[in-house]
Structure formats: C-alpha cells, structure tokens
DSSP file (Angstrom, degrees, kcal/mol; ACC not computed):
  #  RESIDUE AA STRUCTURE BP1 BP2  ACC     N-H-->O    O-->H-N    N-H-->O    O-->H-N    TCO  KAPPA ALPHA  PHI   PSI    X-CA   Y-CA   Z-CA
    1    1 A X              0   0    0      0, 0.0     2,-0.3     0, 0.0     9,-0.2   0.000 360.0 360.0 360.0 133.8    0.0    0.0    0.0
    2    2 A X  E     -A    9   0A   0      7,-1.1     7,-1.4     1,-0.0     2,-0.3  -0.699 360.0-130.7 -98.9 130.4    1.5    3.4   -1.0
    3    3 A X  E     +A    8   0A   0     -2,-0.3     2,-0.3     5,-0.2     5,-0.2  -0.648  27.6 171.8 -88.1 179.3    0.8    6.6    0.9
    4    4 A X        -     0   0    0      3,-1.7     2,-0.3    -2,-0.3     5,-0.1  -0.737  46.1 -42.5-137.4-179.1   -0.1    9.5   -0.2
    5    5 A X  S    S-     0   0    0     -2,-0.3     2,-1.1     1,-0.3    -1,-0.0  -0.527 117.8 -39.7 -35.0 107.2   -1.2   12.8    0.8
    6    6 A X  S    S+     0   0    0     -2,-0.3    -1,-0.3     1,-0.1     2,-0.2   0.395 128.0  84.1  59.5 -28.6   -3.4   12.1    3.3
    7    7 A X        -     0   0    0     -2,-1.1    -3,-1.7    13,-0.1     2,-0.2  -0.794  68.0-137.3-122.4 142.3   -4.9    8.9    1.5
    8    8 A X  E     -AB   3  19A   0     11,-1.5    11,-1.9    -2,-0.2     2,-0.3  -0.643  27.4-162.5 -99.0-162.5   -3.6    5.5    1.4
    9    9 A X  E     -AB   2  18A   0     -7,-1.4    -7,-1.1     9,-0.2     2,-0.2  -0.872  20.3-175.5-171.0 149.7   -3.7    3.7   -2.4
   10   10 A X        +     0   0    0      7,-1.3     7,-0.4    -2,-0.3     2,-0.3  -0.752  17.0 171.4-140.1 154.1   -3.5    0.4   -3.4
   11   11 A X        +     0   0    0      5,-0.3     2,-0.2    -2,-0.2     5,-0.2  -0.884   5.4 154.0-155.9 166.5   -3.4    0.1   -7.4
   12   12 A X        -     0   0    0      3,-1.2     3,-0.2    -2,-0.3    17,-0.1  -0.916  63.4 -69.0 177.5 173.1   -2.7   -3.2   -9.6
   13   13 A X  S    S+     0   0    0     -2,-0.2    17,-0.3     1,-0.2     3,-0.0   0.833 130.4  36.5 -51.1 -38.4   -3.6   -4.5  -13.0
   14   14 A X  S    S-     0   0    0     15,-0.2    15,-4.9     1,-0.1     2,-0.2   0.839 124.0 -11.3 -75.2 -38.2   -7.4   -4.9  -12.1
   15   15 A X  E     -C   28   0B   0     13,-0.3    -3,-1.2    -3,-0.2     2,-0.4  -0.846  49.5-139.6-140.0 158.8   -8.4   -1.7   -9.6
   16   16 A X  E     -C   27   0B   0     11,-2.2    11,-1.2    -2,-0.2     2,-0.4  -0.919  15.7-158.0-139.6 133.7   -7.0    1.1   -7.4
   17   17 A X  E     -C   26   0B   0     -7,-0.4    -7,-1.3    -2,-0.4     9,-0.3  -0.900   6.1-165.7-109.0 153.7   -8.3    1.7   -4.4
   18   18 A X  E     -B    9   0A   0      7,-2.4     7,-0.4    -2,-0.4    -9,-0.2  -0.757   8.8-158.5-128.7 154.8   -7.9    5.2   -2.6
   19   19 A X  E     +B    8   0A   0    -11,-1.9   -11,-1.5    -2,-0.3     2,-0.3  -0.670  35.6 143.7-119.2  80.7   -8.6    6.0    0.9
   20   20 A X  B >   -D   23   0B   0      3,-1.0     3,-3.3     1,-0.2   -13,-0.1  -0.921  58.8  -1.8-133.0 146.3   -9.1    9.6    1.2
   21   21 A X  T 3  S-     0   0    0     -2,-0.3    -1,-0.2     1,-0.3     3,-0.1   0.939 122.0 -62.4  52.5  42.2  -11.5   11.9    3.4
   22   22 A X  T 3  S+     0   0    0      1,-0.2    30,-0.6    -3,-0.2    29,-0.5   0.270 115.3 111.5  76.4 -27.2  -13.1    9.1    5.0
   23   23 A X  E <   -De  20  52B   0     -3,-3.3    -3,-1.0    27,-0.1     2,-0.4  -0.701  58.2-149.7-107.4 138.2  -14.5    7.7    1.7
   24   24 A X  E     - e   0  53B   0     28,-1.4    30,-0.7    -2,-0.3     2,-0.3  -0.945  25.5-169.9-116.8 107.0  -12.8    4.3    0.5
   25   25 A X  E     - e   0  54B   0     -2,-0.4    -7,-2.4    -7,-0.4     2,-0.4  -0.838   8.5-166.6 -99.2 132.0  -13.1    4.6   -3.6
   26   26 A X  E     -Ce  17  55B   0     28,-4.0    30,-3.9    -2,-0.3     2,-0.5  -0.995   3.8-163.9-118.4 128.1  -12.3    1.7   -6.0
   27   27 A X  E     -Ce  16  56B   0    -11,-1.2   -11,-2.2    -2,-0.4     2,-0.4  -0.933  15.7-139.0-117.3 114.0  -11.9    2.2   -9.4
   28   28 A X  E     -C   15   0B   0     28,-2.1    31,-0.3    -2,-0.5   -13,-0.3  -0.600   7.2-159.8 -74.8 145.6  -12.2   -0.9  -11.6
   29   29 A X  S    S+     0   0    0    -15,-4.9     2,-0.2     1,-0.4   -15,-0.2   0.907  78.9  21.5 -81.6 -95.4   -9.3   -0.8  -14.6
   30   30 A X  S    S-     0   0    0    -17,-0.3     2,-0.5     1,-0.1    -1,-0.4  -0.675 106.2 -75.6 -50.6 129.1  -11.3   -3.3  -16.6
   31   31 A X        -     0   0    0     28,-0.7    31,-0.4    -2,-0.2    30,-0.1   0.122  69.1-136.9  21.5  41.4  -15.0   -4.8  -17.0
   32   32 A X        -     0   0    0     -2,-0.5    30,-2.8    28,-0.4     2,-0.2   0.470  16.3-153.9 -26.0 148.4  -14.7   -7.2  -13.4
   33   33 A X     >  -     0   0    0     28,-0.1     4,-2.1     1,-0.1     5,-0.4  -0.672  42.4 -78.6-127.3-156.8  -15.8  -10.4  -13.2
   34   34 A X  H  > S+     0   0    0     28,-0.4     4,-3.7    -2,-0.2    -1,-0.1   0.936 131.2  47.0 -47.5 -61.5  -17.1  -12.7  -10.2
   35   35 A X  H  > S+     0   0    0      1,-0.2     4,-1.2     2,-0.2    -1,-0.2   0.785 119.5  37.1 -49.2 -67.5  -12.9  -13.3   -9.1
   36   36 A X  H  > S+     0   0    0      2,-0.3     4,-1.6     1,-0.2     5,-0.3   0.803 109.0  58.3 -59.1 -40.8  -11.7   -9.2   -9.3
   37   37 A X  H  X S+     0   0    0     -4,-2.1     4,-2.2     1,-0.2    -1,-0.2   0.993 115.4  37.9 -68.9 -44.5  -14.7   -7.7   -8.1
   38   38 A X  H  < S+     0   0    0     -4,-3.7    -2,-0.3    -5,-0.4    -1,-0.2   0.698 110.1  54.2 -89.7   6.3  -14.2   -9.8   -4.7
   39   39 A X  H >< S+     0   0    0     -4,-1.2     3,-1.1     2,-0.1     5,-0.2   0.731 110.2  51.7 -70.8 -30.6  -10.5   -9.8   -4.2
   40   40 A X  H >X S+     0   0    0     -4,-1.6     4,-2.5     1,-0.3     3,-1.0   0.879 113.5  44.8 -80.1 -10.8  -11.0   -5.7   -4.4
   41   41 A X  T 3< S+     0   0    0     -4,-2.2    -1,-0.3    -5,-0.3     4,-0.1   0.151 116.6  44.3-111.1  55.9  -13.8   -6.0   -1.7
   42   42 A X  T <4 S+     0   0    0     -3,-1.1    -1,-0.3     2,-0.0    -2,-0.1  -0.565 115.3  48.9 -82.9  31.8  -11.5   -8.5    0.5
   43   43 A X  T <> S+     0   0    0     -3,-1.0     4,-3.0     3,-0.1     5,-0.4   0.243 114.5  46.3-141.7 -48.2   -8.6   -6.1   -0.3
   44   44 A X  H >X S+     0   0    0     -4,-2.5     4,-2.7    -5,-0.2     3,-0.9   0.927 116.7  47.7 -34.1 -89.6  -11.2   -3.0    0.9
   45   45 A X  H 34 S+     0   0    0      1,-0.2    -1,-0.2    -5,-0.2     3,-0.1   0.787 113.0  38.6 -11.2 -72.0  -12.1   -4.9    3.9
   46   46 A X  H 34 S+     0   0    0      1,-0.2    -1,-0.2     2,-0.1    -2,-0.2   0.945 129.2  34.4 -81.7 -36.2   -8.9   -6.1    5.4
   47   47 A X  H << S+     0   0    0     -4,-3.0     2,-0.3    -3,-0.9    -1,-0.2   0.673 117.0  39.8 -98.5 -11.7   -7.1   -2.6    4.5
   48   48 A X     <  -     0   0    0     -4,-2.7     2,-0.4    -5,-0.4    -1,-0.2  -0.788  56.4-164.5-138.5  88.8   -9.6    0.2    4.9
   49   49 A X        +     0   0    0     -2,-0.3    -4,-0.1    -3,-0.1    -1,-0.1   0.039  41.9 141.1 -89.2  25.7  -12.4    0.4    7.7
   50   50 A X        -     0   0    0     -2,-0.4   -27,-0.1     2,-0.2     3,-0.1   0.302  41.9-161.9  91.7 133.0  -14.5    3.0    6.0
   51   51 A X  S    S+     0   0    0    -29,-0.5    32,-3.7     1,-0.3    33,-0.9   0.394  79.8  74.7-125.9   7.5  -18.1    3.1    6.1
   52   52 A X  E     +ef  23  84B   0    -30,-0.6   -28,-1.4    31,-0.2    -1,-0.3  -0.985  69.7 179.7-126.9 126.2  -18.3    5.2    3.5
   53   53 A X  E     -ef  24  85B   0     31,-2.4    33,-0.7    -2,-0.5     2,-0.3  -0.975  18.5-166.2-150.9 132.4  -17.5    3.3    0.2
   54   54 A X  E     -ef  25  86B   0    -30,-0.7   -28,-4.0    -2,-0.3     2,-0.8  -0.991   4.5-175.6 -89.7 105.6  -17.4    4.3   -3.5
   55   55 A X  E     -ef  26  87B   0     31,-1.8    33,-0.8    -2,-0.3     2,-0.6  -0.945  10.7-162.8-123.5 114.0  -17.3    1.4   -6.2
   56   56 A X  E     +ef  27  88B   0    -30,-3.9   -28,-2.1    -2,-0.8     3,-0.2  -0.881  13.3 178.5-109.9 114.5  -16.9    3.1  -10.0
   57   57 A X    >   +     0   0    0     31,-1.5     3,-3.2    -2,-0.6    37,-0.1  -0.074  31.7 139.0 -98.6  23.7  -17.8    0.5  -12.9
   58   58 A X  T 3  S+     0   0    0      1,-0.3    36,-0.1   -30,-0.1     3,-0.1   0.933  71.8  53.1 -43.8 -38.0  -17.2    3.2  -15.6
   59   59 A X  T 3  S-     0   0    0    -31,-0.3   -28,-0.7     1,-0.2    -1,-0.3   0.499 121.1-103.1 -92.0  13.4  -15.8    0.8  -17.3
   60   60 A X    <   -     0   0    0     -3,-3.2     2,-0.4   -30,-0.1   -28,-0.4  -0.073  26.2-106.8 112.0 174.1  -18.6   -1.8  -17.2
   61   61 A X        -     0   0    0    -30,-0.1     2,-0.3    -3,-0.1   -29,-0.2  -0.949   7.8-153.8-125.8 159.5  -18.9   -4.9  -15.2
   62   62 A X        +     0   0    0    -30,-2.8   -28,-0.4    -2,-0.4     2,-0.3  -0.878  60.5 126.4-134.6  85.5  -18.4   -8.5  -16.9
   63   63 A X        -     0   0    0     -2,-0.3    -2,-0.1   -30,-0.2   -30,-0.1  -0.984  57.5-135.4-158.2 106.6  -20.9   -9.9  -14.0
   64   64 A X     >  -     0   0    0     -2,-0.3     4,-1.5     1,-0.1     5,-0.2  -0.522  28.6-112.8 -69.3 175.6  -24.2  -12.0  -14.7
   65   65 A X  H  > S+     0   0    0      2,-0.2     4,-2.3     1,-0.2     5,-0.4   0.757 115.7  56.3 -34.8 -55.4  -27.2  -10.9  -12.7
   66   66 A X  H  > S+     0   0    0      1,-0.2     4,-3.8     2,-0.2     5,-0.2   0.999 102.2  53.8 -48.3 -57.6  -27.3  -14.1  -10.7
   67   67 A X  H  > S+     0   0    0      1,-0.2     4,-1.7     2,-0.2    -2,-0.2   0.852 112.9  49.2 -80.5 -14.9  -23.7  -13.5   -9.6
   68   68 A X  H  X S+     0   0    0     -4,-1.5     4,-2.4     3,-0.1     5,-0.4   0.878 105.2  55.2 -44.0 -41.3  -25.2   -9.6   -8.3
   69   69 A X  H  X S+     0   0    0     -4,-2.3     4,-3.1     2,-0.2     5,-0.2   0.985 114.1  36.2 -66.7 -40.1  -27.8  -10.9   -6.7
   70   70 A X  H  X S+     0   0    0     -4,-3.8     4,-2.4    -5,-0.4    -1,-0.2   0.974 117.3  57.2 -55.2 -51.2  -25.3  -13.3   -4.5
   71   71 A X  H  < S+     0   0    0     -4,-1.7     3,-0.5     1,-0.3    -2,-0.2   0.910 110.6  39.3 -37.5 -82.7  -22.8  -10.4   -4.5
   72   72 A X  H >X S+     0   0    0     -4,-2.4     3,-2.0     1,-0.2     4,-0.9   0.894 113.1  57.0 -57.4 -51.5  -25.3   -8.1   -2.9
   73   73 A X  H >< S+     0   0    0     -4,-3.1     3,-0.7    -5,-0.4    -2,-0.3   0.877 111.5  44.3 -75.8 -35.5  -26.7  -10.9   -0.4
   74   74 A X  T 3< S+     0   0    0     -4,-2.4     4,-0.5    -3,-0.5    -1,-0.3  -0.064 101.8  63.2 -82.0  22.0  -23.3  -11.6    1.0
   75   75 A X  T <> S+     0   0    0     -3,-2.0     4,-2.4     3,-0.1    -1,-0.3   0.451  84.0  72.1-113.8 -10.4  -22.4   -8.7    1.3
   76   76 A X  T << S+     0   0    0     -4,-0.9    -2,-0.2    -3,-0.7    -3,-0.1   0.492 110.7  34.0 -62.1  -9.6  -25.1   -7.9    3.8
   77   77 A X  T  4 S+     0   0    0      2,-0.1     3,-0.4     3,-0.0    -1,-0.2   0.757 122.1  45.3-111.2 -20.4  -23.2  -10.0    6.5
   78   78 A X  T  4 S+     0   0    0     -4,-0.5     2,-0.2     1,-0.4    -2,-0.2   0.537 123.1  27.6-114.0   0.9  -19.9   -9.3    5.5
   79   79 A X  S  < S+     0   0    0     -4,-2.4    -1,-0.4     3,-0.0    -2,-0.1  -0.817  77.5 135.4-122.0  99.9  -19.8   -5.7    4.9
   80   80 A X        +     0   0    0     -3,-0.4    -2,-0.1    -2,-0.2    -4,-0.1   0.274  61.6  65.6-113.6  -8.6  -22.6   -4.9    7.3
   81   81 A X  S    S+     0   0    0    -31,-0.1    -3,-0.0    29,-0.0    -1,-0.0   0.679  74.9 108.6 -81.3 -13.6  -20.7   -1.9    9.0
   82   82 A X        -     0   0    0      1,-0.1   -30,-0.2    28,-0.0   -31,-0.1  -0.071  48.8-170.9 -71.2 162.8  -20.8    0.1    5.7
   83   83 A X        +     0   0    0    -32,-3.7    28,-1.8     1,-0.3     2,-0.3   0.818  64.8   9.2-117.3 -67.2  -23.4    3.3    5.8
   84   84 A X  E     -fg  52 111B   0    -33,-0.9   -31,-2.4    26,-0.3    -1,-0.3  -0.983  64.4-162.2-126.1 157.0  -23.7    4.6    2.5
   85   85 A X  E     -fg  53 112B   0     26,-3.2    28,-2.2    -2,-0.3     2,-0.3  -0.834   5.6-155.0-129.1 145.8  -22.5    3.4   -0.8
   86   86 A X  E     -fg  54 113B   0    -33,-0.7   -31,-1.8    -2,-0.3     2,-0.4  -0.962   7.3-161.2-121.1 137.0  -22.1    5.1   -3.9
   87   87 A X  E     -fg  55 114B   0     26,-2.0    28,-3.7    -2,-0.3     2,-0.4  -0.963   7.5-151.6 -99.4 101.3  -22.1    3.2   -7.5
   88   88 A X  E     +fg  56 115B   0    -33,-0.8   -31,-1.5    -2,-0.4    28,-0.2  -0.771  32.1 151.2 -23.2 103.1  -20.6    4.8  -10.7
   89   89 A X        +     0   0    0     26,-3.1     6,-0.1    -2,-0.4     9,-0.1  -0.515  14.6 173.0-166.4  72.7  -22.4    3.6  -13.5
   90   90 A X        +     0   0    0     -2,-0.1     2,-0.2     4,-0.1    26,-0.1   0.613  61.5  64.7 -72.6 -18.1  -22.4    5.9  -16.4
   91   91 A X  S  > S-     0   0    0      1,-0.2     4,-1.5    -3,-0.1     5,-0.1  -0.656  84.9-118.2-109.8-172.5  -24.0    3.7  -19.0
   92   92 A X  H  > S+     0   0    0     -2,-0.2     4,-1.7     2,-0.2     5,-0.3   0.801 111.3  47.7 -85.1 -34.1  -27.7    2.1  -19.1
   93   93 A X  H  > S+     0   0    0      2,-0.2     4,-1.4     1,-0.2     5,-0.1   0.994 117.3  40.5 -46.7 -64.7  -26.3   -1.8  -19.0
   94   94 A X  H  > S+     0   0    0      1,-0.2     4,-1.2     2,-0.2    -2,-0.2   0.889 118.5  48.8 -67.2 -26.7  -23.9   -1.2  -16.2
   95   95 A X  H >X S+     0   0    0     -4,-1.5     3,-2.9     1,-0.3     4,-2.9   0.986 110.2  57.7 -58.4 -49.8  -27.0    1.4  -14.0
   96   96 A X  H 3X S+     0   0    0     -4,-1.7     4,-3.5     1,-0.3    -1,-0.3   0.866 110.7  37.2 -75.9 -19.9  -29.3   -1.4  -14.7
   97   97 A X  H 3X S+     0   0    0     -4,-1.4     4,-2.3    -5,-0.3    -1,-0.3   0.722 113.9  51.8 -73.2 -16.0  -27.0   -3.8  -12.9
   98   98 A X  H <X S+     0   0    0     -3,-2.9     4,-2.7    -4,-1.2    -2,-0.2   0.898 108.2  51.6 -94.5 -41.7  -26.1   -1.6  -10.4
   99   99 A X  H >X S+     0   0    0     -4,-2.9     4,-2.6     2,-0.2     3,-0.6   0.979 113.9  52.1 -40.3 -82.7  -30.4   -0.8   -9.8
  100  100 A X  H 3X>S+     0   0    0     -4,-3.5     4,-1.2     1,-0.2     5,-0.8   0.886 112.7  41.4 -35.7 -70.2  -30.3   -5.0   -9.6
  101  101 A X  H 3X5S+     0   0    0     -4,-2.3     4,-3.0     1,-0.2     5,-0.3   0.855 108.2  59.2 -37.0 -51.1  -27.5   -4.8   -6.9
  102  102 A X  H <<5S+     0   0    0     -4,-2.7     4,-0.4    -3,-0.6    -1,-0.2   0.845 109.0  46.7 -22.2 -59.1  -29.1   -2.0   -5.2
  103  103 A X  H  <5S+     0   0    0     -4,-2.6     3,-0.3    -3,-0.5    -1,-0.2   0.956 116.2  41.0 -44.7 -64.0  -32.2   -4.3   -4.7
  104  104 A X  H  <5S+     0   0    0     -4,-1.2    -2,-0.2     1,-0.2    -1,-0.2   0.584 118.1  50.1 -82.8 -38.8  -30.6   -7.1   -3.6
  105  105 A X  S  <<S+     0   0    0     -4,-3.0    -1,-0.2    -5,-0.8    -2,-0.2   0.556  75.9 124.4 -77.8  -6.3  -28.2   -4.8   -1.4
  106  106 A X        -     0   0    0     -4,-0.4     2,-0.3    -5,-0.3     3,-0.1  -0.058  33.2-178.1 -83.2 171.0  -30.6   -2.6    0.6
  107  107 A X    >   -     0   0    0      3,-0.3     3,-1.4     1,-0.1     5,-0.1  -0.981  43.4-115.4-168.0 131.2  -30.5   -2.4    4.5
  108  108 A X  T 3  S+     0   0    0     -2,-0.3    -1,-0.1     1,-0.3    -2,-0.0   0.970 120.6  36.3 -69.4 -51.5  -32.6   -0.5    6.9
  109  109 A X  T 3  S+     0   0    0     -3,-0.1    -1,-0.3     2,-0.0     2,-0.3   0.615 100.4  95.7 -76.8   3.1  -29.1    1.4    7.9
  110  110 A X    <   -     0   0    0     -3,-1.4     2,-0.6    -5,-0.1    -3,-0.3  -0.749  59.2-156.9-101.1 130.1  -27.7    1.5    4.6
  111  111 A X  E     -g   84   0B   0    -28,-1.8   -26,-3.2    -2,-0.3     2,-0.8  -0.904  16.1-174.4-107.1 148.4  -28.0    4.4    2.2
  112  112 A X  E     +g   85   0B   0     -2,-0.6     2,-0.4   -28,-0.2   -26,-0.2  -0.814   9.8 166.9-116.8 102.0  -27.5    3.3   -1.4
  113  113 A X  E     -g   86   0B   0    -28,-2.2   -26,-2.0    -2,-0.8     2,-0.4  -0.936  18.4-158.6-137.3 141.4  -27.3    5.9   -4.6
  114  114 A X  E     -g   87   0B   0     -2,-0.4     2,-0.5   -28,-0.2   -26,-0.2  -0.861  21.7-175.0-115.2 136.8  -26.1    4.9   -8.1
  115  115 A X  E     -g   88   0B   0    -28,-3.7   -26,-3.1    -2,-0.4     3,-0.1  -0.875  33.3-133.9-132.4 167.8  -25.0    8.0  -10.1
  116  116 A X  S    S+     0   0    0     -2,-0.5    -1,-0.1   -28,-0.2   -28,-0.1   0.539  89.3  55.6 -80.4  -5.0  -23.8    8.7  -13.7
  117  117 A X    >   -     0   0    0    -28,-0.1     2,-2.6   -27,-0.0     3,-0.6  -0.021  66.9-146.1-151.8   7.9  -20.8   10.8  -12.7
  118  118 A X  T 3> S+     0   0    0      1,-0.3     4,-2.3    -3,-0.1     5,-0.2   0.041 105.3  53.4  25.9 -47.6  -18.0   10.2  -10.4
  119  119 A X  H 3> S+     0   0    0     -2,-2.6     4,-3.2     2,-0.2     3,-0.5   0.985 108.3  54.5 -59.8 -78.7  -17.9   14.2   -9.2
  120  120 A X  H <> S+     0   0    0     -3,-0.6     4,-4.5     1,-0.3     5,-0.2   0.818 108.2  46.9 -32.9 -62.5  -21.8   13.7   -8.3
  121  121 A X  H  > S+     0   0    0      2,-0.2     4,-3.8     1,-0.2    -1,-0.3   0.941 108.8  50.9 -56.7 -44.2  -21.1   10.6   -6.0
  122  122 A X  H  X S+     0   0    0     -4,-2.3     4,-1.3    -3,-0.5    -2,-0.2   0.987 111.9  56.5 -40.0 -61.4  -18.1   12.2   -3.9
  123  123 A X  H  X S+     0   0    0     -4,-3.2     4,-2.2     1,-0.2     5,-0.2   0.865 113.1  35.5 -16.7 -66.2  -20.7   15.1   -3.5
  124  124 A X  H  X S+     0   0    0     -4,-4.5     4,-3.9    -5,-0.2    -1,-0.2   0.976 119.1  46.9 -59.8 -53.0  -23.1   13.1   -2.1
  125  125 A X  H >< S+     0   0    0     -4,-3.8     3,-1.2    -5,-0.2    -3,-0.2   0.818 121.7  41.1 -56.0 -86.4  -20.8   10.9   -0.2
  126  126 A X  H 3< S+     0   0    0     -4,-1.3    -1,-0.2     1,-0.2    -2,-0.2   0.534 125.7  37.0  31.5 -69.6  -18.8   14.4    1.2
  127  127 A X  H 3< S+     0   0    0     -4,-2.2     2,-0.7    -5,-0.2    -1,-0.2   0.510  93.5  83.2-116.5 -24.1  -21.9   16.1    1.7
  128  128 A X    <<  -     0   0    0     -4,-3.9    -1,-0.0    -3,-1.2     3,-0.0  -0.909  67.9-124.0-113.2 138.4  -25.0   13.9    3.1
  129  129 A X        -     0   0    0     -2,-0.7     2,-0.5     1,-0.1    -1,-0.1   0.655  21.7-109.1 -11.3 160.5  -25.4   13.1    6.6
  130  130 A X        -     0   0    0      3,-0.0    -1,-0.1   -46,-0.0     3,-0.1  -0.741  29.4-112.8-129.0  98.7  -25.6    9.8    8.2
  131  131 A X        -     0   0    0     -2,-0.5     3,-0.1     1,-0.1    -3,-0.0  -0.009  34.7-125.5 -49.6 105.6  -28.4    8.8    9.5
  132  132 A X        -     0   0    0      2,-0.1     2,-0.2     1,-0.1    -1,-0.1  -0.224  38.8-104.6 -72.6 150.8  -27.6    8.7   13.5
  133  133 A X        -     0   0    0      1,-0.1    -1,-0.1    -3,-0.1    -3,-0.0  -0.439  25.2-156.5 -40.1 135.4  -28.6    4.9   14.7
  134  134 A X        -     0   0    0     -2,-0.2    -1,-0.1    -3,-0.1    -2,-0.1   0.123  40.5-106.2-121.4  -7.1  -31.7    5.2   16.5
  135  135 A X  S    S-     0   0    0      1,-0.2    -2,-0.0     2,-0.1     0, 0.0   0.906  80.2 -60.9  88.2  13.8  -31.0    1.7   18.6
  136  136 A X              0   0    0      1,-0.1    -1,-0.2     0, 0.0    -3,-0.0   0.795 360.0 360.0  31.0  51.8  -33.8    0.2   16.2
  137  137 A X              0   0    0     -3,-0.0    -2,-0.1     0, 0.0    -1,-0.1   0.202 360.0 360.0 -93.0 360.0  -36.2    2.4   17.3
C-alpha cells in the first residue's frame, strides 16, 4: 500500500483503491468479473475500515445478474458496517445492474445511490449526513 497525501492507495492491474477523506473509492481498470470484483472488496475490507464506500464501474462490469444478486446478499453479512454506498455507472447496461445490486443490497441502515458521474457521488458521499442509529427504534 503506497501513501499518499493524506490517502492511502493500493493500485494493480485490475483496480486502485484510494482511501481519502473518510470515503474508501475503488476504481475498476477493466470490465470485473465474479474473481476481481471480490478480491478488491477482501482487499477494501482487510485494509480500509471506512463506512463510506465508492465502487466506479465506468468501465462496465463483466458480472451476470445471478452472480449480483449473490454479491449483494453476502455482502449484507460481511460488509454490514458500511453506511452509505455510492455506484458509478455511467451507461444504461452497467446502471441497470447496479439498480439490480441496489435491490438485492438494501439495508434498513444503509444508504444506497447509483450516479452517472464520479464528481456527483463524492458530493453526495462528502456532503450527506448519516443517518444517527436510532437503537432500532
């Protein structure tokens, strides 16, 4: 892991991931498939404890629907600390996959927003609030 200003980074042939301002962003290099999209969230996980997570698919995902839906259901036990998530998912294939994950992902504490834009999501992630735990009240 490299530092940086502030930020750590991890980069490699598939992803880079950044740790900066609280937000942990991963930027896929190429399309992922089942194996790359979960070594970069075992590589989040074990290095970066962030509950605020950005995952950019500009560059598409190479991910059936089935293997979202799993994706998204296991991730409900085994990143269960996260608070809001941002998706990057500029074209209508990859949004509609990211919509499916979204489904499949949602969580009474979790906030979930898929944008077109990479600038947009930091905003949001930056800029909206976190809904204080209420104790499941």
């Amino acid at each position: 892991m490299d530092k940086g200003v502030g930020a750590d980074y991890i980069h490699n042939q598939d992803y880079e991931i950044i740790h900066i301002r609280g937000i942990t962003a991963t930027r896929f290099l190429l399309p992922p498939d089942w194996t790359v999209f979960n070594a970069a969230a075992a590589e989040v996980r074990a290095n970066f404890p962030s509950k605020v997570k950005l995952w950019d698919c500009s560059c598409g995902l190479a991910l059936t629907a089935d293997e979202l839906r799993t994706m998204a259901e296991n991730s409900k036990q085994i990143d269960a600390e996260t608070l809001r998530v941002a998706l990057v998912a500029p074209y209508d294939e990859v949004y509609g996959l990211a919509r499916l994950f979204s489904v499949h992902r949602a969580q009474e504490h979790l906030q979930l927003q898929i944008f077109r834009d990479r600038g947009a999501a930091f905003e949001w992630l930056e800029n909206t609030a976190i809904a204080p735990d209420t104790g499941g009240l």
